[in-house]
C-alpha atoms as an extended CHARMM CRD file, in Angstrom:
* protein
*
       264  EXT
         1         1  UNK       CA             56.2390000000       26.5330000000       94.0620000000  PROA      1               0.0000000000
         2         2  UNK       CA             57.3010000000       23.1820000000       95.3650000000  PROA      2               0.0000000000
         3         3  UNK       CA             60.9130000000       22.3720000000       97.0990000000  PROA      3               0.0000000000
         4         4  UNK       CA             62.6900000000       22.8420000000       99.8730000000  PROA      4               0.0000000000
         5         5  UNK       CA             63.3750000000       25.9680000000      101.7950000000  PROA      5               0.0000000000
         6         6  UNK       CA             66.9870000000       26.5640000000       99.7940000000  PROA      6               0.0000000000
         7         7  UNK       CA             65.6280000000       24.4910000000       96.3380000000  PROA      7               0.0000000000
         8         8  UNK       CA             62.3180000000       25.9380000000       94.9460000000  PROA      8               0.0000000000
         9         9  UNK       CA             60.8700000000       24.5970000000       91.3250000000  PROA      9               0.0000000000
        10        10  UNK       CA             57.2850000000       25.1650000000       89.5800000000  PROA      10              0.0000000000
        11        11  UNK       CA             55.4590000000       22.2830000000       88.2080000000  PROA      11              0.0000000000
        12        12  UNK       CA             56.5430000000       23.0810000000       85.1090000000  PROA      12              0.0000000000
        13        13  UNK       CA             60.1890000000       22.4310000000       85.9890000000  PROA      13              0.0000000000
        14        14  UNK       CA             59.1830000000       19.2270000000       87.7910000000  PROA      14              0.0000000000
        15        15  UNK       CA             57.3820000000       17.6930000000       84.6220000000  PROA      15              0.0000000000
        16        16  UNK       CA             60.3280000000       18.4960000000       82.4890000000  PROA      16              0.0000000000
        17        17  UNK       CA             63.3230000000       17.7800000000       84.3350000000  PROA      17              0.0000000000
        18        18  UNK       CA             61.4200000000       14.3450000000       84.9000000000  PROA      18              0.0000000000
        19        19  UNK       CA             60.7010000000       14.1940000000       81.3630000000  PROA      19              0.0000000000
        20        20  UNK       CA             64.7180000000       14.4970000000       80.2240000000  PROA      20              0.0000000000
        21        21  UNK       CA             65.5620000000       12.1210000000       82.4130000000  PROA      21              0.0000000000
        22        22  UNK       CA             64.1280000000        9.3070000000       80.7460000000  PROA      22              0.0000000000
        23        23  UNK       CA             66.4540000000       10.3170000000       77.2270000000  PROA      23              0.0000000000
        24        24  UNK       CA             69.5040000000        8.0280000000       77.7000000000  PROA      24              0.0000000000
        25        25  UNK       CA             72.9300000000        9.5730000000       76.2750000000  PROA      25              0.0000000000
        26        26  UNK       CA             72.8860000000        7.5390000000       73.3640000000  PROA      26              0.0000000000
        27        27  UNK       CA             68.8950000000        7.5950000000       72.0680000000  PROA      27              0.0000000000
        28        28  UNK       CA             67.6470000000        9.0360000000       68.7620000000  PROA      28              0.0000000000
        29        29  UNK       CA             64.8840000000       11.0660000000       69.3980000000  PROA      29              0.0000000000
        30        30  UNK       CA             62.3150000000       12.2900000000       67.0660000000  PROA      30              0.0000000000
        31        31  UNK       CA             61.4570000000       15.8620000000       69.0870000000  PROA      31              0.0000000000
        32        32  UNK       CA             58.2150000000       17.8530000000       68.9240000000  PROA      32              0.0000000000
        33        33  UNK       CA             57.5290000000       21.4860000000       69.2510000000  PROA      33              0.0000000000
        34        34  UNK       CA             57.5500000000       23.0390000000       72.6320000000  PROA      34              0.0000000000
        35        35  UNK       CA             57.4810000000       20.7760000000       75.7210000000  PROA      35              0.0000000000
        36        36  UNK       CA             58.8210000000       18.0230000000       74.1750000000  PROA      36              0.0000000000
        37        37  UNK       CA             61.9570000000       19.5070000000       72.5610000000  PROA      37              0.0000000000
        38        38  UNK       CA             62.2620000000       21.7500000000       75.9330000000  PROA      38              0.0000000000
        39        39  UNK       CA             62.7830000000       18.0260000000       77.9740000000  PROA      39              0.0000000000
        40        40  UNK       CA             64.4980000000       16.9730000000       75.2450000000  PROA      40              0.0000000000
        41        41  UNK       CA             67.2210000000       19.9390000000       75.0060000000  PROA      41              0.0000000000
        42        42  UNK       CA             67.2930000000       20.1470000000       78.6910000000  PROA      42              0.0000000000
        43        43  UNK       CA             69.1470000000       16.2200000000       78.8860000000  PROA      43              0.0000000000
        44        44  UNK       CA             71.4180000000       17.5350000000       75.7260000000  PROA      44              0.0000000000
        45        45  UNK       CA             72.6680000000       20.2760000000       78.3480000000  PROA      45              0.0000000000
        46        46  UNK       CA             72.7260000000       17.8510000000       81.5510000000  PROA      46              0.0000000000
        47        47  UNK       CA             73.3040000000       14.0050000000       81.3810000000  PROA      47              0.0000000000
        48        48  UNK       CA             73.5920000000       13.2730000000       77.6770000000  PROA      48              0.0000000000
        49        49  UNK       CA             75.1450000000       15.6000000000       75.3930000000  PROA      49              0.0000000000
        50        50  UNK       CA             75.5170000000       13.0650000000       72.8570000000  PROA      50              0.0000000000
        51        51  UNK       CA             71.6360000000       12.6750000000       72.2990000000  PROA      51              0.0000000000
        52        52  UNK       CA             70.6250000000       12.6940000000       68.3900000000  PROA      52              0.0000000000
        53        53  UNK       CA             68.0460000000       15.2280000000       68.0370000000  PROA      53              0.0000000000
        54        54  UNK       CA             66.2980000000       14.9270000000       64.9370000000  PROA      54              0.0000000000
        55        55  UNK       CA             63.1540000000       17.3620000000       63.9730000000  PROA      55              0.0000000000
        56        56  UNK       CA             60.4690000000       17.0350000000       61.1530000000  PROA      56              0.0000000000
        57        57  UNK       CA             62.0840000000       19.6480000000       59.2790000000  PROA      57              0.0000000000
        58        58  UNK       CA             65.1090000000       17.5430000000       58.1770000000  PROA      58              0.0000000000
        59        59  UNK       CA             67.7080000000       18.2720000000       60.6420000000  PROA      59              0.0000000000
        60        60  UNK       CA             69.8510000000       15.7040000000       62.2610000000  PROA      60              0.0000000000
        61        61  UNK       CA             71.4670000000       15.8370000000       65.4860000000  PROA      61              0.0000000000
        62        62  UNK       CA             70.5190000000       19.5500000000       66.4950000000  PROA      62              0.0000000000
        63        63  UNK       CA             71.9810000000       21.4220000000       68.7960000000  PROA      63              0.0000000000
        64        64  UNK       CA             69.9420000000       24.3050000000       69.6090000000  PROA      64              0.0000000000
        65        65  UNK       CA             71.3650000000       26.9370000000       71.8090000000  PROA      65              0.0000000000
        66        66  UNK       CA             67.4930000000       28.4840000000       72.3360000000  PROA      66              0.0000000000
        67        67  UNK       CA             64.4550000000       26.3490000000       72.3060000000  PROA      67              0.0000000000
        68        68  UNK       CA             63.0740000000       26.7370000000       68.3100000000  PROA      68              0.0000000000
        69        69  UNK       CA             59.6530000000       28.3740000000       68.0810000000  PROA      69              0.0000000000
        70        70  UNK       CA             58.4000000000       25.8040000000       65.2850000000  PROA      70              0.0000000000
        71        71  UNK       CA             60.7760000000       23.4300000000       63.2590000000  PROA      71              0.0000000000
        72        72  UNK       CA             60.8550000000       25.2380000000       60.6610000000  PROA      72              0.0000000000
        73        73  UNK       CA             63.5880000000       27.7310000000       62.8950000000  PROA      73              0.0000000000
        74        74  UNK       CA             67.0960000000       28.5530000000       61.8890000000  PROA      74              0.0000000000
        75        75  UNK       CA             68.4680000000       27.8680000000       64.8160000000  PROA      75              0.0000000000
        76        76  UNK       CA             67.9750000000       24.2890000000       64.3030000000  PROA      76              0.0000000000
        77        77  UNK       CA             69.1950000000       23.9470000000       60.5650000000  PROA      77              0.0000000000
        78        78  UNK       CA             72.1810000000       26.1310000000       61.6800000000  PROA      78              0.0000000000
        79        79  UNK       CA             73.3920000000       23.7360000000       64.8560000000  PROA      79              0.0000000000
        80        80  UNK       CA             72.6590000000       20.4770000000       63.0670000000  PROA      80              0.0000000000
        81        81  UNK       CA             74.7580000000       17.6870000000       62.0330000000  PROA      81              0.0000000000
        82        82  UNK       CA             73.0190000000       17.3120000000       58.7280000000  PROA      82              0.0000000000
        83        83  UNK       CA             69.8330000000       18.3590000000       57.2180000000  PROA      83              0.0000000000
        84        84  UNK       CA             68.0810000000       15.8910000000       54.4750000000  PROA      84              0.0000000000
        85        85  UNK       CA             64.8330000000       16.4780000000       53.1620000000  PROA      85              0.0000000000
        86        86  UNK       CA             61.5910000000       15.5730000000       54.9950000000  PROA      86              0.0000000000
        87        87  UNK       CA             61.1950000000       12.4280000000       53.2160000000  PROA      87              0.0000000000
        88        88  UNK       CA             64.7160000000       10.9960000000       53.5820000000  PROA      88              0.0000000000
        89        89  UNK       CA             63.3520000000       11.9990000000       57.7740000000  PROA      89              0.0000000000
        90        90  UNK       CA             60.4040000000        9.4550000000       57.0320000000  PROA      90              0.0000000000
        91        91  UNK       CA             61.6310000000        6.9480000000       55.5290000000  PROA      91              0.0000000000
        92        92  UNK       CA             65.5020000000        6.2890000000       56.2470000000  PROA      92              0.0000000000
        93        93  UNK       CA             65.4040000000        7.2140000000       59.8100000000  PROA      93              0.0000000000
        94        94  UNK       CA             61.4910000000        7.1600000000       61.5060000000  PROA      94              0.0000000000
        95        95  UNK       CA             59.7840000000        4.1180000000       58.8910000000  PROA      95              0.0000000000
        96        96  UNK       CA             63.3220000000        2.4730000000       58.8310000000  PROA      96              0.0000000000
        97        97  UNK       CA             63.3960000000        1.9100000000       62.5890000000  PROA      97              0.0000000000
        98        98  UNK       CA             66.5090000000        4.5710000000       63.5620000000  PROA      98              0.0000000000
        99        99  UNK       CA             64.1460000000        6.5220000000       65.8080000000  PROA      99              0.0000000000
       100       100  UNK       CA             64.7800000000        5.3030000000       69.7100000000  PROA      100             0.0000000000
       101       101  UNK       CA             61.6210000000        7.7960000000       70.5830000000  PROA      101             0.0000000000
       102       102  UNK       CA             59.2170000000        9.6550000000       69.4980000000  PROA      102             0.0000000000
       103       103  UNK       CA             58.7770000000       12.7740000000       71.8570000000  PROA      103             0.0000000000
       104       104  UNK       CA             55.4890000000       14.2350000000       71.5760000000  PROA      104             0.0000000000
       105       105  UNK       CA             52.7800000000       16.6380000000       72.8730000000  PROA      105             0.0000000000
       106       106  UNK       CA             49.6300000000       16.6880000000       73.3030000000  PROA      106             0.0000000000
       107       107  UNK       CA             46.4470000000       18.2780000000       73.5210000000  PROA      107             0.0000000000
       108       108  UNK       CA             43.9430000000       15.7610000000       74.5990000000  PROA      108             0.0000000000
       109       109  UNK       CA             45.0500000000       12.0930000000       75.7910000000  PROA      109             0.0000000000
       110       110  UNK       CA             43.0870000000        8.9080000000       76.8890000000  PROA      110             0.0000000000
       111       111  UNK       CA             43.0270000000        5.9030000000       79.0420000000  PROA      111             0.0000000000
       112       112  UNK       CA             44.7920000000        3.8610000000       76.2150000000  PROA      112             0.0000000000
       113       113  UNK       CA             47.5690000000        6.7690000000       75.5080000000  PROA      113             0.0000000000
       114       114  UNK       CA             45.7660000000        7.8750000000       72.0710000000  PROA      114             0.0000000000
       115       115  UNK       CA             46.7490000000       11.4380000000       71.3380000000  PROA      115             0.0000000000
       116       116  UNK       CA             44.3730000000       14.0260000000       69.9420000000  PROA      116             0.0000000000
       117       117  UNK       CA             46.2900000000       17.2640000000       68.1820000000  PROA      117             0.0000000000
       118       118  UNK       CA             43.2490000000       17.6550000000       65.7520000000  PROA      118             0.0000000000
       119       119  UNK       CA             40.5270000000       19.6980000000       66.8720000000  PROA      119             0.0000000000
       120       120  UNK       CA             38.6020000000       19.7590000000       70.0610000000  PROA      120             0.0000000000
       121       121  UNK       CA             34.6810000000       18.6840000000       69.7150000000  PROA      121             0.0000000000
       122       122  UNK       CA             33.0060000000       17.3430000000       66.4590000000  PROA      122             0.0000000000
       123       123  UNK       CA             35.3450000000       17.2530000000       63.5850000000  PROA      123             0.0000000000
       124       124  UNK       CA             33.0960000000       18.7980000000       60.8200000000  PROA      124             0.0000000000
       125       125  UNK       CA             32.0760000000       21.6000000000       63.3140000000  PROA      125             0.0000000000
       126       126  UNK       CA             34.8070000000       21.8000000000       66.0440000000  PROA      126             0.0000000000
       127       127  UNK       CA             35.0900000000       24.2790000000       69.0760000000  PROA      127             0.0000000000
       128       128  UNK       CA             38.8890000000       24.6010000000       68.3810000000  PROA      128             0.0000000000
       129       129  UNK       CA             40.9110000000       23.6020000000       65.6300000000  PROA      129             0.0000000000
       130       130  UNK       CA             44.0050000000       22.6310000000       66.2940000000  PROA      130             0.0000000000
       131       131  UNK       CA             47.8110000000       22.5380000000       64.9190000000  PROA      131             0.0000000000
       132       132  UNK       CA             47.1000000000       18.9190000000       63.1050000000  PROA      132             0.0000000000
       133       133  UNK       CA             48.9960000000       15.6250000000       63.0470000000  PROA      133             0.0000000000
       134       134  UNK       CA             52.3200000000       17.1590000000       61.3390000000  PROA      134             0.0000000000
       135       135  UNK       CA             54.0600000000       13.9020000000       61.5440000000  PROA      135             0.0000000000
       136       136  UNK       CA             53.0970000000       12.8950000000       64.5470000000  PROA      136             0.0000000000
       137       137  UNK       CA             50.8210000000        9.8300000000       63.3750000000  PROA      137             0.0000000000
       138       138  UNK       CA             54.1080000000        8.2460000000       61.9590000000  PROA      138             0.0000000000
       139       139  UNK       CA             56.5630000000        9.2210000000       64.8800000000  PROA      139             0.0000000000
       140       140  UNK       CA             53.5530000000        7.1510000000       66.9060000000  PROA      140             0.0000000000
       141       141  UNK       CA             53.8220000000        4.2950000000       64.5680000000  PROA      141             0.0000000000
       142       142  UNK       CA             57.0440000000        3.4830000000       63.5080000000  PROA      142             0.0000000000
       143       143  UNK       CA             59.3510000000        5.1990000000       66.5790000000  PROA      143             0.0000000000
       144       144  UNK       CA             60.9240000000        2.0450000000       68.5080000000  PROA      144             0.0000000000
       145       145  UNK       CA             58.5370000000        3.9330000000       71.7890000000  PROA      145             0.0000000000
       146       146  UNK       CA             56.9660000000        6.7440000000       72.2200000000  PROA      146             0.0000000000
       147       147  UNK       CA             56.8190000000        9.1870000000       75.3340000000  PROA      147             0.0000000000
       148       148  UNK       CA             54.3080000000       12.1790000000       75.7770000000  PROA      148             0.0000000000
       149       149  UNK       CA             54.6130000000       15.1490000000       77.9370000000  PROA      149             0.0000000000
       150       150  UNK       CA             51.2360000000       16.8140000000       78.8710000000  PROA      150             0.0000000000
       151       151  UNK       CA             50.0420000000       18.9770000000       81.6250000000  PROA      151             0.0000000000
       152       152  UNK       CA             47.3120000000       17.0770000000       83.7760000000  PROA      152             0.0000000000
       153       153  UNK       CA             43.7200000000       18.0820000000       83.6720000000  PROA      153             0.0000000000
       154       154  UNK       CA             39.6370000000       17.0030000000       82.7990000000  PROA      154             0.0000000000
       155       155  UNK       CA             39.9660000000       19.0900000000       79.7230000000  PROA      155             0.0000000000
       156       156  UNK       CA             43.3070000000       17.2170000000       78.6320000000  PROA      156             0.0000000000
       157       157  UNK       CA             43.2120000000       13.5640000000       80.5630000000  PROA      157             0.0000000000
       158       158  UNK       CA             39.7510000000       12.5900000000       78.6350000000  PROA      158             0.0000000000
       159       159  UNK       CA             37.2820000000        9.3090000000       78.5430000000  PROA      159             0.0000000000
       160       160  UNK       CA             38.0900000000        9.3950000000       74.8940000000  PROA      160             0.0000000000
       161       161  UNK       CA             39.6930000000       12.1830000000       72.2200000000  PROA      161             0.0000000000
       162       162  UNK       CA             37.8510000000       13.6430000000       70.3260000000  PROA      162             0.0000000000
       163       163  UNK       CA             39.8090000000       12.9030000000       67.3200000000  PROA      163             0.0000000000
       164       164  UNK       CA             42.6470000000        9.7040000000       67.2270000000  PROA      164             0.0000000000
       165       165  UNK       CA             45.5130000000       11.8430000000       65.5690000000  PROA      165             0.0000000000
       166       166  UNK       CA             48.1200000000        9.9640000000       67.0220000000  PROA      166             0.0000000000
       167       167  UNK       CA             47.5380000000        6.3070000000       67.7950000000  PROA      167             0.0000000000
       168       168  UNK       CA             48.8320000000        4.7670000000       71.3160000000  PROA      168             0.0000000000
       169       169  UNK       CA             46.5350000000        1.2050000000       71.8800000000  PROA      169             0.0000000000
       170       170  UNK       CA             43.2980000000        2.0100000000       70.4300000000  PROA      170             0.0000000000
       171       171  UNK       CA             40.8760000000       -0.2230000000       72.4790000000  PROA      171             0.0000000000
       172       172  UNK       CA             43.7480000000       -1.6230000000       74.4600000000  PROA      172             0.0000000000
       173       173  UNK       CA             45.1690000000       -4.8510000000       75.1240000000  PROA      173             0.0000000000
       174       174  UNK       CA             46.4400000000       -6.2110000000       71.6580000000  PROA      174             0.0000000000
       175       175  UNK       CA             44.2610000000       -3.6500000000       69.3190000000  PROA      175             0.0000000000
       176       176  UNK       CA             47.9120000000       -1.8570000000       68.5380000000  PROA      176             0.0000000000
       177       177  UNK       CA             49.4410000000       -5.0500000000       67.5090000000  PROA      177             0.0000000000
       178       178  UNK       CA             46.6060000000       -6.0670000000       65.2330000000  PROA      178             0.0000000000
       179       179  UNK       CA             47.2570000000       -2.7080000000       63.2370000000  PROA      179             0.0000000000
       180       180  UNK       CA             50.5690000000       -4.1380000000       62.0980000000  PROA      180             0.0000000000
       181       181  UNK       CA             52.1790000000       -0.3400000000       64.1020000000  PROA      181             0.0000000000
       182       182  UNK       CA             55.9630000000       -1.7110000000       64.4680000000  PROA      182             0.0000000000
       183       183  UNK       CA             56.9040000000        0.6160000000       67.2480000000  PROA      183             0.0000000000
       184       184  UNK       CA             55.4960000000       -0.1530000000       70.9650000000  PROA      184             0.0000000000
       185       185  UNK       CA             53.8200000000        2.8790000000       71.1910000000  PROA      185             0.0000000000
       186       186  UNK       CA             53.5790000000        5.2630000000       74.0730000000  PROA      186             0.0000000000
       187       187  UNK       CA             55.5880000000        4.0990000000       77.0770000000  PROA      187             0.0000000000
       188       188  UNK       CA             55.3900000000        6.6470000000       79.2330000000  PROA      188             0.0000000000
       189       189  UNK       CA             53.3310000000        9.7220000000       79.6180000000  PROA      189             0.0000000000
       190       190  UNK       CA             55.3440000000       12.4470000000       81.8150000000  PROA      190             0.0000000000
       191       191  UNK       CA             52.4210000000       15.1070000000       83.7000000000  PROA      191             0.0000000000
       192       192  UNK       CA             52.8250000000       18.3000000000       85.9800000000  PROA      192             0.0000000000
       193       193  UNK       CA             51.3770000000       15.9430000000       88.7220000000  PROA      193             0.0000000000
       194       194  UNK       CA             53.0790000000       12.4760000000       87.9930000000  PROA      194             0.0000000000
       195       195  UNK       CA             54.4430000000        9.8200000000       85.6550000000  PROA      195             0.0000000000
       196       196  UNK       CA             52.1540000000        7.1020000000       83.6130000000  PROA      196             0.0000000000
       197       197  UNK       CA             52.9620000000        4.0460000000       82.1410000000  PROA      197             0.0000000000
       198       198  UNK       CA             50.3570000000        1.4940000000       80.1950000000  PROA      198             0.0000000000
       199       199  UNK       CA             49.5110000000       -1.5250000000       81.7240000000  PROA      199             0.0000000000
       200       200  UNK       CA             51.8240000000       -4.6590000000       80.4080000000  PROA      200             0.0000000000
       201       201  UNK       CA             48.2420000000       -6.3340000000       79.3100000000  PROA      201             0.0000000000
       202       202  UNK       CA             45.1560000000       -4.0510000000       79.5170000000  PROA      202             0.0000000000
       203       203  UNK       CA             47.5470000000       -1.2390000000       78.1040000000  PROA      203             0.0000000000
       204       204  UNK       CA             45.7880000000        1.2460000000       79.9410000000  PROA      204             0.0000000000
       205       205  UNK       CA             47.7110000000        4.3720000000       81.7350000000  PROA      205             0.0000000000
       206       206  UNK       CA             48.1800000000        3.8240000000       84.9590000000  PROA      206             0.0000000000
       207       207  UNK       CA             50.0270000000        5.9640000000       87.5720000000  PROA      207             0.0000000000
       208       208  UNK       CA             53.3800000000        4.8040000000       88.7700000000  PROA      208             0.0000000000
       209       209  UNK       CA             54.8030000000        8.2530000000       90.5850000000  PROA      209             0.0000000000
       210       210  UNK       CA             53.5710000000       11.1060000000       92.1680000000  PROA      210             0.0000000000
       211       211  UNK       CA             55.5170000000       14.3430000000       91.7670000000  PROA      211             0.0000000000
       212       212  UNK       CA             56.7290000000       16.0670000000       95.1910000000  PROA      212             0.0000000000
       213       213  UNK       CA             54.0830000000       17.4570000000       96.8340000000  PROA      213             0.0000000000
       214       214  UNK       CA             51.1880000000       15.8740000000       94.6120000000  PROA      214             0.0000000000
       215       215  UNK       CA             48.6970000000       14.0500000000       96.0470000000  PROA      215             0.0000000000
       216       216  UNK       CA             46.8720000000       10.4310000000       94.8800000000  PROA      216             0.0000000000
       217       217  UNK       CA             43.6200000000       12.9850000000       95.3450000000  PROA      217             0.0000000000
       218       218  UNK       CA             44.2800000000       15.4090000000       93.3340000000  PROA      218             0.0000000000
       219       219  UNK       CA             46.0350000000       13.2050000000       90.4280000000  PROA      219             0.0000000000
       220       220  UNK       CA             42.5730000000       11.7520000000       90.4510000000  PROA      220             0.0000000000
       221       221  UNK       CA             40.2660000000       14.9730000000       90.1320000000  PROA      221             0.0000000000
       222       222  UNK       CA             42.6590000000       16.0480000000       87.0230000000  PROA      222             0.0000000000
       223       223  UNK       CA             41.5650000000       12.3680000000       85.1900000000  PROA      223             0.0000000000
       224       224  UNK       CA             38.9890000000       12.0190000000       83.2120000000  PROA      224             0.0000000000
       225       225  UNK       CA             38.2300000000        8.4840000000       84.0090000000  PROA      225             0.0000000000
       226       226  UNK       CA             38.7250000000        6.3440000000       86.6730000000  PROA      226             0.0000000000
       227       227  UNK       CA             42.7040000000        5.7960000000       87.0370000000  PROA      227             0.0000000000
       228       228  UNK       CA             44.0900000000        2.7430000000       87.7400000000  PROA      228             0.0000000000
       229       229  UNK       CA             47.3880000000        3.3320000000       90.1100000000  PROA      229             0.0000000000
       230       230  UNK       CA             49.8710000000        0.8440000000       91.4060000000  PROA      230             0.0000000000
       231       231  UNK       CA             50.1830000000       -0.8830000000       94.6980000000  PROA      231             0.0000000000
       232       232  UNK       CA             53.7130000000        0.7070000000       95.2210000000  PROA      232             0.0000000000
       233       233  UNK       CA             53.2560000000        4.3440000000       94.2750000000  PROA      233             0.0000000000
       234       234  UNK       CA             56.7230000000        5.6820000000       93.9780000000  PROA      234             0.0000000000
       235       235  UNK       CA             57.5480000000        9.3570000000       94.3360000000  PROA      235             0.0000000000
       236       236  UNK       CA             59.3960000000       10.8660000000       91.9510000000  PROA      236             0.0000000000
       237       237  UNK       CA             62.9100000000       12.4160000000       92.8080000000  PROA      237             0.0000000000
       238       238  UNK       CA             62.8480000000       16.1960000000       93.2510000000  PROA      238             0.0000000000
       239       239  UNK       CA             64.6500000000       18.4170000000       90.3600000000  PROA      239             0.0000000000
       240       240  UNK       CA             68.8220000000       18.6700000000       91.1710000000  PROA      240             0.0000000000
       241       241  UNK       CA             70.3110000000       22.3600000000       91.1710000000  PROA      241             0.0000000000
       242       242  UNK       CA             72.0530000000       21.6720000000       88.3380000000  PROA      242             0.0000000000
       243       243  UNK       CA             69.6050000000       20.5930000000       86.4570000000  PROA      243             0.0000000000
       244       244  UNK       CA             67.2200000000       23.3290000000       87.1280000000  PROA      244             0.0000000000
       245       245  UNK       CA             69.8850000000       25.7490000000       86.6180000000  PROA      245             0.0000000000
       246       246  UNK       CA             70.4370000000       24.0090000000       82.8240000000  PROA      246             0.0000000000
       247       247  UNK       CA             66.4790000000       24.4940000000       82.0500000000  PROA      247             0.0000000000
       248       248  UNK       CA             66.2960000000       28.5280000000       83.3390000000  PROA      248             0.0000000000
       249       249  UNK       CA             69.3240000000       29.3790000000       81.4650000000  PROA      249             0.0000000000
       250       250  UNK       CA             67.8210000000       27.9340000000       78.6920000000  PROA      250             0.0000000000
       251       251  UNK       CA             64.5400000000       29.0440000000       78.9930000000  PROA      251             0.0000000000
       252       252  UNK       CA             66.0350000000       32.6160000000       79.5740000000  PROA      252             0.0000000000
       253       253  UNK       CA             68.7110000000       32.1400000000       77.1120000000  PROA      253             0.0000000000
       254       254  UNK       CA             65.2770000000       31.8980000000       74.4660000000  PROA      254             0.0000000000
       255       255  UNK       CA             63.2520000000       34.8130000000       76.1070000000  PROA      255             0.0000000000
       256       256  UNK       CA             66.0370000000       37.2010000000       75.1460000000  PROA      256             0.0000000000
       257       257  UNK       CA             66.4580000000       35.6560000000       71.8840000000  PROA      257             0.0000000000
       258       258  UNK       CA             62.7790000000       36.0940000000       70.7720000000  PROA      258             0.0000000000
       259       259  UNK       CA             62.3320000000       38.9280000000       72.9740000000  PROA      259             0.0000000000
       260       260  UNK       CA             60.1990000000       37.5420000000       75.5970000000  PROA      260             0.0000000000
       261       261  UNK       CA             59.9870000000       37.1740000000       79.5240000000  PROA      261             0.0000000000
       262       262  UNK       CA             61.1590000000       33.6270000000       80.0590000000  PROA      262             0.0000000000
       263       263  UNK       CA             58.6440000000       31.2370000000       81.1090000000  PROA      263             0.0000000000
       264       264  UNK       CA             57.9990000000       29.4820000000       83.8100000000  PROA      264             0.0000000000
C-alpha cells in the first residue's frame, strides 16, 4: 500500500485514478474491457460526468452503474444513450473521426507503443493464445489518440511483441505516418509504476512521471529495453479521497453484482 498515514491506495488505484484523469468532460471515448473501461467509468463518476462512452458492442454514451464483464453485458445496452449496430460503431463514429480516444489494454507493449492482444510466442504454435484484436486494430488507427493502461513488467514492457495486433509507430519516427493511420496513435501509456509518453520525433516511450513511492530503479528493472526518461521527471499527484472513494464503491458496487469479492 502506498499513501499517507490517514490516505492509503494500492497500485492498482494509483494507475487508474491517473488513468481517468487524462478523460476530459467532454471526450468521446472508445472503451475497452476491464482496465480501460474501469479508468474510464471512474472520471464518468468524478470530474466528467458528461463523458461519451461508447463500446464495440454498439452502445453510445453508457452509463454503467457496475463495471461490464465483456461488452457484450446488459448493463451497458440498458444505461446507454443509443445502441446502433457494430458497423454504424465503425464507420460513423471510429473511421469517421468522432472518437476523441481510443482506451485500450494490453497484454504485451513495446518501445514504439505497438500493442500485442494476440498470442504470446510464435503465432502458428503459441504458449498462450490470447482474447484477439476485437476492434482494437481500428480504435488504434482511426481514434483522434490513443491511450493504454497496462501493468508494468519484463513479461509485458517487451523489446518487441510478439504479434503487432494493435499498431502504435511501428519502427518509429514517421513509420505510422507512412501507413496512411489518420489518428496519432498512442499518446500516453498509463502503468502501476508511472506514466509514458512517445518521443515528439523518435516516437519511442519514454517516462515522464513516477508514481508515489516508485523509484527510476525499479521502473527500469520492469522494462524490457533500455528506457529513455526525461530530464525533469515529474511525480505524479497522489489519488484524492474522493476519487478513491468513487473507484471502491464502484469496484464493490460490481463484486456484489456478479457475486465476487471486489478487487483491489
Amino acid at each position: 500500500m502506498n499513501g499517507s498515514p490517514t490516505l492509503e491506495y494500492t497500485a492498482s488505484e494509483m494507475m487508474t485514478v491517473a488513468a481517468a484523469r487524462l478523460l476530459q468532460p467532454d471526450c468521446v471515448c472508445f472503451v475497452g474491457i476491464g482496465l480501460p473501461s474501469a479508468a474510464a467509468n471512474l472520471a464518468r463518476a468524478t470530474h466528467a460526468p458528461g463523458i461519451v462512452l461508447v463500446y464495440e458492442s454498439g452502445t453510445i454514451g453508457a452509463k454503467p452503474s457496475v463495471l461490464p464483464l465483456s461488452i457484450g453485458d446488459g448493463e451497458l445496452a440498458e444505461t446507454a444513450d443509443a445502441v446502433v449496430s457494430v458497423p454504424e460503431i465503425f464507420a460513423y463514429w471510429l473511421q469517421a473521426g468522432r472518437i476523441d480516444v481510443g482506451f485500450l489494454g494490453a497484454a504485451q507493449i513495446d518501445r514504439f507503443a505497438n500493442i500485442n492482444t494476440t498470442v504470446i510466442g510464435d503465432y502458428a504454435r503459441p504458449s498462450v493464445r490470447l482474447p484477439g484484436a476485437g476492434g482494437a486494430p481500428e480504435i488504434a488507427s482511426a481514434a483522434k489518440e490513443v491511450y493504454v493502461i497496462i501493468e508494468q513488467s519484463r513479461r509485458t514492457f517487451v523489446e518487441k511483441v510478439d504479434f503487432v495486433t494493435s499498431a502504435g509507430y511501428l519502427d518509429g519516427y514517421d513509420a505510422r505516418a507512412r501507413t496512411g493511420a489518420r489518428g496519432a496513435g498512442p499518446t500516453v501509456v498509463i502503468t502501476d509504476l508511472g506514466v509514458l509518453r512517445p518521443d515528439p520525433a523518435s516516437k519511442e516511450l519514454t517516462l515522464v512521471s513516477l508514481h508515489p513511492g516508485v523509484t527510476l530503479e525499479r521502473v527500469r528493472a520492469a522494462t524490457g529495453w533500455e528506457l529513455a526518461v526525461v530530464p525533469q521527471l515529474a511525480t505524479t499527484a497522489p489519488p484524492q479521497l474522493e476519487e478513491l472513494a468513487a473507484l471502491r464503491e464502484l469496484k464493490a458496487r460490481t463484486a456484489r453484482a456478479h457475486g465476487a469479492e471486489p478487487a483491489a
